[in-house]
Gaussian input, Z-matrix of N, CA and C with variables (Angstrom, degrees):
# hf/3-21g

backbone

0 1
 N
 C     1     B1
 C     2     B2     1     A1
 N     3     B3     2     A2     1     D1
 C     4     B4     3     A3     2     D2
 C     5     B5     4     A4     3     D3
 N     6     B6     5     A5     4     D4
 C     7     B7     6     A6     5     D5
 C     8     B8     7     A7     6     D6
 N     9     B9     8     A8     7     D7
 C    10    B10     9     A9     8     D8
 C    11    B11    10    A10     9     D9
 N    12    B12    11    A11    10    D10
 C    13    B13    12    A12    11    D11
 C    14    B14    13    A13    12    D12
 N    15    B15    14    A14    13    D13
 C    16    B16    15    A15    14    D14
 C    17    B17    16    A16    15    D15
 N    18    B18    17    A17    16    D16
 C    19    B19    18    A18    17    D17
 C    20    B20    19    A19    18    D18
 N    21    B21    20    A20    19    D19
 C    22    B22    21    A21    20    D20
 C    23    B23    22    A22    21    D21
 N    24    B24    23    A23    22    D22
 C    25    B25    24    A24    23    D23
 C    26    B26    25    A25    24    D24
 N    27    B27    26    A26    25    D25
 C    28    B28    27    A27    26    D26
 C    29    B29    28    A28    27    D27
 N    30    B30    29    A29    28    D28
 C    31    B31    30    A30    29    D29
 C    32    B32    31    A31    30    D30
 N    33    B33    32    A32    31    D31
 C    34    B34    33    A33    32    D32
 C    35    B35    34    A34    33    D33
 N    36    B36    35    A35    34    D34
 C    37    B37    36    A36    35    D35
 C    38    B38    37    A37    36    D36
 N    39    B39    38    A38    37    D37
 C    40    B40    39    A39    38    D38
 C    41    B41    40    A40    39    D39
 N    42    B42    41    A41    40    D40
 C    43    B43    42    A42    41    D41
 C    44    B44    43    A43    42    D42
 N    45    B45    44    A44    43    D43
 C    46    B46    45    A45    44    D44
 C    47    B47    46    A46    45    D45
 N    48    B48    47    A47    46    D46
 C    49    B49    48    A48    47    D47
 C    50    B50    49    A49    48    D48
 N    51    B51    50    A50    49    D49
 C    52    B52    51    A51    50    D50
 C    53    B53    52    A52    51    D51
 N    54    B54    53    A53    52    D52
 C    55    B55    54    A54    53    D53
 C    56    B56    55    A55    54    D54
 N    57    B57    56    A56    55    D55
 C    58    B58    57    A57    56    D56
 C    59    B59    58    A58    57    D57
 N    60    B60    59    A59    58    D58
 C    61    B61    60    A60    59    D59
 C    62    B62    61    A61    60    D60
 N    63    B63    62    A62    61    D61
 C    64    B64    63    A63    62    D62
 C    65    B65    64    A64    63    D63
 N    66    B66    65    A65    64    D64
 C    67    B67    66    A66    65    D65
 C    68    B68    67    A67    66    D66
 N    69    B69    68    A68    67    D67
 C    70    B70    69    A69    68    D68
 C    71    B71    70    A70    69    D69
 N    72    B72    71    A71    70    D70
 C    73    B73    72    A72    71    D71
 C    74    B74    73    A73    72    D72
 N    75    B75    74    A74    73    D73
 C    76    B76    75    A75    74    D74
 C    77    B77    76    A76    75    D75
 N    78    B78    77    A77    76    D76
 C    79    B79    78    A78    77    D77
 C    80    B80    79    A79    78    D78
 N    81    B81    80    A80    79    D79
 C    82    B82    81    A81    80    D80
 C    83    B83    82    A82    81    D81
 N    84    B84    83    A83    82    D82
 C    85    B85    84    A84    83    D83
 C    86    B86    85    A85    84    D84
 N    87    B87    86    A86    85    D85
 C    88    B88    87    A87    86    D86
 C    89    B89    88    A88    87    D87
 N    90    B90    89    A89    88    D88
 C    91    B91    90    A90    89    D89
 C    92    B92    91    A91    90    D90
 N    93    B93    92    A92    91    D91
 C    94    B94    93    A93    92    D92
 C    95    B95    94    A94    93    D93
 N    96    B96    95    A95    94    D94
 C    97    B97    96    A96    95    D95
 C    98    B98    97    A97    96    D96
 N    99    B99    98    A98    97    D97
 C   100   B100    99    A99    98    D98
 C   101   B101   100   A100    99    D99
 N   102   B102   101   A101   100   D100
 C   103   B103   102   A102   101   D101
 C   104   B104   103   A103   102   D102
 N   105   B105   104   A104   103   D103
 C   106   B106   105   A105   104   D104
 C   107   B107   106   A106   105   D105
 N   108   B108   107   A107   106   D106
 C   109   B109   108   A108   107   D107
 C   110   B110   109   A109   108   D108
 N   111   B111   110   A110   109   D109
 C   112   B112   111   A111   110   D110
 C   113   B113   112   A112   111   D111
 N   114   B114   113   A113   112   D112
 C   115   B115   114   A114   113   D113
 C   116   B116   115   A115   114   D114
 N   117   B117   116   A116   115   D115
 C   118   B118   117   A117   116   D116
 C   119   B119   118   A118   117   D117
 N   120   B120   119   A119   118   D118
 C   121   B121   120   A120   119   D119
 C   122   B122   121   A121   120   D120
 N   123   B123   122   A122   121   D121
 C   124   B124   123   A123   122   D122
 C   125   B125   124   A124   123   D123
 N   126   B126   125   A125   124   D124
 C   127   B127   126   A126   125   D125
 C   128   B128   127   A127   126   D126
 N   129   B129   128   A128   127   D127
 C   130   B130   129   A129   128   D128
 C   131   B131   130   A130   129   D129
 N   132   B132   131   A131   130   D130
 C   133   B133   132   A132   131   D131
 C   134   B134   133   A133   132   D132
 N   135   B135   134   A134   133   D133
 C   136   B136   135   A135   134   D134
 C   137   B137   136   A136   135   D135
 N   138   B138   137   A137   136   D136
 C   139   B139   138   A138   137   D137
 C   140   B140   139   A139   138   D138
 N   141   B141   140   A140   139   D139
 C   142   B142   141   A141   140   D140
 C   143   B143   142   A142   141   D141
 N   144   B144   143   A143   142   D142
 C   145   B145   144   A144   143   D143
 C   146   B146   145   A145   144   D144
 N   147   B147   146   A146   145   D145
 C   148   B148   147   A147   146   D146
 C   149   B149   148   A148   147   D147
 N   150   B150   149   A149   148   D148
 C   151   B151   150   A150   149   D149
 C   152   B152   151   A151   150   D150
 N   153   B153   152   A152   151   D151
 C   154   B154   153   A153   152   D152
 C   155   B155   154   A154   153   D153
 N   156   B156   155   A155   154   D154
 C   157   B157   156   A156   155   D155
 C   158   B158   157   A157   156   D156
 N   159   B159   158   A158   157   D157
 C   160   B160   159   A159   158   D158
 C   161   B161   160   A160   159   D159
 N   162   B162   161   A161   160   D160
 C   163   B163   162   A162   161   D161
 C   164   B164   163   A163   162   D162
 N   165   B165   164   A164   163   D163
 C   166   B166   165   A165   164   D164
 C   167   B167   166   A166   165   D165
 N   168   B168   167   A167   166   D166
 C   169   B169   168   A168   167   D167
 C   170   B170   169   A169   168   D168
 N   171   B171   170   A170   169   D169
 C   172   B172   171   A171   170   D170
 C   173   B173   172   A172   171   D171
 N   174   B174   173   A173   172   D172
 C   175   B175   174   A174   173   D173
 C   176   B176   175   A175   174   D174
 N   177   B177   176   A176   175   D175
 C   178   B178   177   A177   176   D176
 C   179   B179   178   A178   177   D177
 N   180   B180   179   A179   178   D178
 C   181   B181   180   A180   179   D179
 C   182   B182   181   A181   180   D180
 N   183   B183   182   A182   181   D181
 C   184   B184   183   A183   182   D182
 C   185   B185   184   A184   183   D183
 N   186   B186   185   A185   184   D184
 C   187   B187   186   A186   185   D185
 C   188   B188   187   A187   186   D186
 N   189   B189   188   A188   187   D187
 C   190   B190   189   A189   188   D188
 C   191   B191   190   A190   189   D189
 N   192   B192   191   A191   190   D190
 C   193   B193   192   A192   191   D191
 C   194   B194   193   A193   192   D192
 N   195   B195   194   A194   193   D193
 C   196   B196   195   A195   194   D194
 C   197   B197   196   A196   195   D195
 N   198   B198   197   A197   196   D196
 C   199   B199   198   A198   197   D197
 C   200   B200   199   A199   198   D198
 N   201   B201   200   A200   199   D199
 C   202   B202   201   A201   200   D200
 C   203   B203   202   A202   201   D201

   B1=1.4509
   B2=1.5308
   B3=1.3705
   B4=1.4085
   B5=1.4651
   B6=1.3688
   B7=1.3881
   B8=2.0478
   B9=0.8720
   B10=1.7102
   B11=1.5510
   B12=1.1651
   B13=1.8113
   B14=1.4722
   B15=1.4997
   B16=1.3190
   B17=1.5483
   B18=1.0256
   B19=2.0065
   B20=1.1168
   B21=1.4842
   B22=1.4009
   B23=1.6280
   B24=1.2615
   B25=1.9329
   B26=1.1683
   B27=1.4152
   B28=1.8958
   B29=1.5060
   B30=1.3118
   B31=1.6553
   B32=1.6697
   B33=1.4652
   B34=1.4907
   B35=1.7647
   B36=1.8150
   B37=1.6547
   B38=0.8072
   B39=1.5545
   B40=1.2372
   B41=1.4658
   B42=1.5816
   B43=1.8494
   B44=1.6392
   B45=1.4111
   B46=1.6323
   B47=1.8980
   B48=1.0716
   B49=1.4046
   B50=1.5115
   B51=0.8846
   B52=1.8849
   B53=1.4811
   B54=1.1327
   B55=1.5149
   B56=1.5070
   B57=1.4948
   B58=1.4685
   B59=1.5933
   B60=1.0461
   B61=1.6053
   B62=1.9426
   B63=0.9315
   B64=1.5720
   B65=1.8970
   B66=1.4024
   B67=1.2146
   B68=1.3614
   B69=1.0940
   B70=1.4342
   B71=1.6099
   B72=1.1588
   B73=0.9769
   B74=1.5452
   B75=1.3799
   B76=1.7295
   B77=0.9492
   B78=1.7271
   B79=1.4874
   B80=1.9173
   B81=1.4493
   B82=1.2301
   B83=2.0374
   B84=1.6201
   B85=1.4149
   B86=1.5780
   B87=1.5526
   B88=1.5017
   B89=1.2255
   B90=1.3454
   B91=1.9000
   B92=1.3044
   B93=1.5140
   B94=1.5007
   B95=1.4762
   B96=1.6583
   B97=1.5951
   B98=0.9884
   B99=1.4476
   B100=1.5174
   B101=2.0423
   B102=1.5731
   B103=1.4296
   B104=1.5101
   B105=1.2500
   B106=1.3390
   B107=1.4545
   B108=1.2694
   B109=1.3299
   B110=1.6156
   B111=1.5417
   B112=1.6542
   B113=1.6646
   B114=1.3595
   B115=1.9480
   B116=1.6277
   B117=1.4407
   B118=1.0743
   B119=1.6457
   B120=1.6878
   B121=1.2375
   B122=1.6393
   B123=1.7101
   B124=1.0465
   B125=1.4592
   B126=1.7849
   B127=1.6327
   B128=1.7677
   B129=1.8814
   B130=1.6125
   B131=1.6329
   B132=0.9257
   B133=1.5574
   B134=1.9332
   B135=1.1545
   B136=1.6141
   B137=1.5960
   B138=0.8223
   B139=1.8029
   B140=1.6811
   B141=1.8444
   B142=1.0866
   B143=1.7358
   B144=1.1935
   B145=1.4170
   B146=1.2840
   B147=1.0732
   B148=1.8850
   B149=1.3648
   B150=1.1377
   B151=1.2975
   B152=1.7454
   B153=1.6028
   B154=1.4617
   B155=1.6100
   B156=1.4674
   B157=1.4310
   B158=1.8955
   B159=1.5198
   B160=1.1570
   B161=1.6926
   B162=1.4745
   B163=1.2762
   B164=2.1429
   B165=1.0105
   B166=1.5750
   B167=1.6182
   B168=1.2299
   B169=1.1939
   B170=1.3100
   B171=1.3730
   B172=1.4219
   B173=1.3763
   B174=1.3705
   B175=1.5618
   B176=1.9829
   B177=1.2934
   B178=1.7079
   B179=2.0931
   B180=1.1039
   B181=1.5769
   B182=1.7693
   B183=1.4580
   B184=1.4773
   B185=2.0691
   B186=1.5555
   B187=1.8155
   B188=1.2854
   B189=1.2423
   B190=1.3706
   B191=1.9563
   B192=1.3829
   B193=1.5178
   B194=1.1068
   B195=1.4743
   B196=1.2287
   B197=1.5986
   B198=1.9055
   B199=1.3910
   B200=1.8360
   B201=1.1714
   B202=2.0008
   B203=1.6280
   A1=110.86
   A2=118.82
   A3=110.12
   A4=109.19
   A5=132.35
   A6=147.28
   A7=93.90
   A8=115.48
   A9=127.05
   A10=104.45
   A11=105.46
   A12=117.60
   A13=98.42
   A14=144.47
   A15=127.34
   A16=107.48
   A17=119.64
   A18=122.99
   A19=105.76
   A20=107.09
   A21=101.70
   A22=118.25
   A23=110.13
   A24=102.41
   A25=109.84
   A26=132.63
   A27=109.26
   A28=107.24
   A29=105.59
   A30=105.42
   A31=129.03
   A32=104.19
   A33=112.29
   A34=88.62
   A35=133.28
   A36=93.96
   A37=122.77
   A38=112.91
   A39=126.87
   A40=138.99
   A41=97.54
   A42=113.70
   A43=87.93
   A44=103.19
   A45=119.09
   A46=93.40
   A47=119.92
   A48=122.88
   A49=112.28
   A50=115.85
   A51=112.90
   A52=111.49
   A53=124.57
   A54=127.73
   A55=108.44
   A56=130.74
   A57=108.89
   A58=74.96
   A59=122.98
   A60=111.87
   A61=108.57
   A62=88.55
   A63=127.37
   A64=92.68
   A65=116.31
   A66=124.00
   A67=128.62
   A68=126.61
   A69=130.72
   A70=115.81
   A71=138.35
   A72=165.21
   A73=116.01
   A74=95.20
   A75=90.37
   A76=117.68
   A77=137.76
   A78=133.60
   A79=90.03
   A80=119.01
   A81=121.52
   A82=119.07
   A83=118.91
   A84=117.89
   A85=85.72
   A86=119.42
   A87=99.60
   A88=130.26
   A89=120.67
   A90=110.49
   A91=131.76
   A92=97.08
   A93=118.08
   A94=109.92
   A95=106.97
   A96=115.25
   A97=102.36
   A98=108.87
   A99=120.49
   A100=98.33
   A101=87.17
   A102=107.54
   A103=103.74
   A104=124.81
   A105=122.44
   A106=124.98
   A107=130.73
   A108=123.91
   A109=132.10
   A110=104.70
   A111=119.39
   A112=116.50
   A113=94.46
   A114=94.45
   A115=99.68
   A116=136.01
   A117=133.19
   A118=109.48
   A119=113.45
   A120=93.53
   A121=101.71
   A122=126.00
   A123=116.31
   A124=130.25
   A125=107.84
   A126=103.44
   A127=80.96
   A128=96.46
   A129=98.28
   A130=86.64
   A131=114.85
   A132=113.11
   A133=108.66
   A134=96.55
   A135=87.56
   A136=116.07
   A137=108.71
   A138=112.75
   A139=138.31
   A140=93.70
   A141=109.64
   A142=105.35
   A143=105.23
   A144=121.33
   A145=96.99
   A146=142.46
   A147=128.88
   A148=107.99
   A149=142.61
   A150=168.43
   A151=119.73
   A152=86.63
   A153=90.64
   A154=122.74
   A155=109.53
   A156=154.68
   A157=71.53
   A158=127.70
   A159=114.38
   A160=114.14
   A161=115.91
   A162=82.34
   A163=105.74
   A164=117.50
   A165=101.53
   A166=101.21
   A167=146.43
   A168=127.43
   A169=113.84
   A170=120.31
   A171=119.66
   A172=129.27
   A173=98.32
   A174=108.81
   A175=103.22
   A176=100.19
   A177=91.95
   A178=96.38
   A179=95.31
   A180=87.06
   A181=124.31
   A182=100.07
   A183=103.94
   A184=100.35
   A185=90.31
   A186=95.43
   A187=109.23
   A188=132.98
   A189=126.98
   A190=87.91
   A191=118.00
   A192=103.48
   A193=108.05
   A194=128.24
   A195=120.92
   A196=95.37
   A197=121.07
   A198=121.17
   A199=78.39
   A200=104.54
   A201=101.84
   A202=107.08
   D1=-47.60
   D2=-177.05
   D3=-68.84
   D4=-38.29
   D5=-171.60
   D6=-62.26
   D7=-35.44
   D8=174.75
   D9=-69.68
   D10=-68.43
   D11=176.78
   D12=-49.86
   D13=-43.87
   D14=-167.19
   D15=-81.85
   D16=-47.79
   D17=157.66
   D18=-25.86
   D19=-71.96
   D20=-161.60
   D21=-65.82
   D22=-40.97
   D23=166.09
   D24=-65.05
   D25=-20.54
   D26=167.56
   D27=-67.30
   D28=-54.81
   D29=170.92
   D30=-26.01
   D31=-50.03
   D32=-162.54
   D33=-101.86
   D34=18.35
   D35=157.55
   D36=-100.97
   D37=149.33
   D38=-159.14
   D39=82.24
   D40=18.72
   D41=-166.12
   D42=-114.22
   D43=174.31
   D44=150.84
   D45=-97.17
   D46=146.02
   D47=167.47
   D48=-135.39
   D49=142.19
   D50=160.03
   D51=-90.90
   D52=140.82
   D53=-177.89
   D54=-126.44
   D55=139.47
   D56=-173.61
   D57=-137.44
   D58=120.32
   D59=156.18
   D60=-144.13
   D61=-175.82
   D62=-150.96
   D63=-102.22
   D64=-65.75
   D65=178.09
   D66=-80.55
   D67=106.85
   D68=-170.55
   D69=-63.54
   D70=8.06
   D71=167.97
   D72=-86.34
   D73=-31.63
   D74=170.99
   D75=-89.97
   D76=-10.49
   D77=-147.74
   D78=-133.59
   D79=-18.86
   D80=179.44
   D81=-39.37
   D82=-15.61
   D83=-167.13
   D84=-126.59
   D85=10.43
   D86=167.97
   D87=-74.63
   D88=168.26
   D89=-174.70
   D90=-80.76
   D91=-24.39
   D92=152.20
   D93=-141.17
   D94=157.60
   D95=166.81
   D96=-134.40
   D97=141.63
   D98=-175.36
   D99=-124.91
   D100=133.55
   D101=-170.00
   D102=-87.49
   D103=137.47
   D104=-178.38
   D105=-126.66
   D106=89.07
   D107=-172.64
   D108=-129.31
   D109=114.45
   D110=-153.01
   D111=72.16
   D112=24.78
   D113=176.09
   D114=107.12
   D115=-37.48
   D116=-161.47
   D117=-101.60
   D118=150.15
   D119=-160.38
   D120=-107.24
   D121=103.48
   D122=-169.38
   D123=-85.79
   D124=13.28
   D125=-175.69
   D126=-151.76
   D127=165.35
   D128=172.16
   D129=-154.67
   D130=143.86
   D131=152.56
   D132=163.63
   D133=172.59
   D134=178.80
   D135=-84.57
   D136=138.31
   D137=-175.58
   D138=-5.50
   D139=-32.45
   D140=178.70
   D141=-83.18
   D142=-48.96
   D143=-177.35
   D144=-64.14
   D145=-37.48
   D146=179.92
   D147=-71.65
   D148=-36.70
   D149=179.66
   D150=-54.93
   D151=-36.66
   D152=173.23
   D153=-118.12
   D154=14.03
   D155=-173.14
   D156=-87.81
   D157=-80.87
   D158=-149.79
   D159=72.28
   D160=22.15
   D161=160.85
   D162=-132.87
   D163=-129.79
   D164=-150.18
   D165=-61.41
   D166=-0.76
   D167=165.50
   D168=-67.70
   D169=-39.05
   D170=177.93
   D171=-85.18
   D172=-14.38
   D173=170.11
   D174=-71.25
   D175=-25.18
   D176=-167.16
   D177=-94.55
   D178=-35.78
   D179=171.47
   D180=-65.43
   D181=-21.56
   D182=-166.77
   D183=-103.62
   D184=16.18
   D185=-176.03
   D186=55.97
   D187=46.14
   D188=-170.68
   D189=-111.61
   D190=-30.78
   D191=173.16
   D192=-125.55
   D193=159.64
   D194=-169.83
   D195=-108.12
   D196=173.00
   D197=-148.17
   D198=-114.25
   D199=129.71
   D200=161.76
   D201=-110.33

């Protein structure tokens, strides 16, 4: 998986990319993340900036909610 994750960021510098994942680990060095919940997107910022937002991005990175 990490050997995949390093491809793929040589791949995407210097692109626009869309990223949809599952693992928060993959989207953690993106330039922005956009939070998505029931279709609507309720958070944006880069990792650090969601993080100190404190709200459901960091609750799901810090295992504080679980994903259904």
């Amino acid at each position: 998986e990490l050997l995949i994750q390093k491809d793929l960021k040589e791949l995407m510098k210097g692109k626009s990319v869309i990223v949809i994942a599952h693992r928060l680990s993959t989207i953690q060095d993106a330039d922005e993340i956009i939070v998505l919940k029931q279709g609507r997107i309720i958070e944006r910022g880069t990792q650090e900036e969601l993080m100190k937002q404190r709200g459901d991005y960091y609750n799901l990175y810090t295992g504080k909610v679980e994903l259904s």
